[in-house]
C-alpha positions as CSV (number, residue, x, y, z in Angstrom):
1,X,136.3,109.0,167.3
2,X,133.1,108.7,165.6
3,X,132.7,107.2,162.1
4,X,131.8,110.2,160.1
5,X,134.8,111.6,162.2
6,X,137.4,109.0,160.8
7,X,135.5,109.1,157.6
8,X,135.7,113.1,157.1
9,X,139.2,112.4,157.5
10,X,140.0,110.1,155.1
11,X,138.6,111.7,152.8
12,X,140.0,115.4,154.0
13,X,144.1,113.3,153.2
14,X,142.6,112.2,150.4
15,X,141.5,115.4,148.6
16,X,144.8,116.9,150.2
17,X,146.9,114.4,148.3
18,X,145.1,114.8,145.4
19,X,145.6,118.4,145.1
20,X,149.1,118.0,146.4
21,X,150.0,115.8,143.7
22,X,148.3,118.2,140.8
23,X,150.3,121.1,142.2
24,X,153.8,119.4,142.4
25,X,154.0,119.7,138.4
26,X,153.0,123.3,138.6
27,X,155.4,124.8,141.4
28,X,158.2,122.7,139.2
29,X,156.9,124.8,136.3
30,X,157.2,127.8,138.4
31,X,160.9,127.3,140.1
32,X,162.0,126.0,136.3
33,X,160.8,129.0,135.1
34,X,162.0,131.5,138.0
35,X,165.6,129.5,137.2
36,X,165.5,130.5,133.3
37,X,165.0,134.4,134.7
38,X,168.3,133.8,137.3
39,X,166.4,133.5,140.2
40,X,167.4,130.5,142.4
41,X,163.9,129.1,144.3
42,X,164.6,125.5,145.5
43,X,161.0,125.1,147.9
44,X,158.9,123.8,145.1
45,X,157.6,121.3,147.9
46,X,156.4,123.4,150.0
47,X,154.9,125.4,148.0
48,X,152.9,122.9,146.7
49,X,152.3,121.9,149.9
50,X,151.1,125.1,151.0
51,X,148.6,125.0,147.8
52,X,147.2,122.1,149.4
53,X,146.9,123.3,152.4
54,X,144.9,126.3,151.3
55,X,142.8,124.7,149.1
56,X,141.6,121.7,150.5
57,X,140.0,123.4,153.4
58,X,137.6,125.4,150.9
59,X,136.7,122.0,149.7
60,X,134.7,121.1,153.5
61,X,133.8,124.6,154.3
């Protein structure tokens, strides 16, 4: 691997744990929310996750 390689990297993980980390207390809002209405959702990790995952590409496109 180059160096821009490894850096481009790096810095993709660290945008994606950033952006993980702000969307954990969101999809808890959302599940805690969906649980007040009756609805059981227990996959507030992945779709925080999945946020992530969508948005941190658009960051390096």
């Amino acid at each position: 691997m180059t160096k821009n390689r490894k850096k481009l990297i790096w810095e993709y993980r660290f945008y994606f744990t950033i952006i993980f980390l702000i969307s954990l207390p969101i999809a808890l809002f959302t599940c805690i929310r969906s649980l007040i209405k009756g609805k059981i959702e227990n996959n507030m990790f992945s779709k925080a996750w999945a946020n992530a995952k969508t948005i941190t590409p658009m960051i390096f496109s």
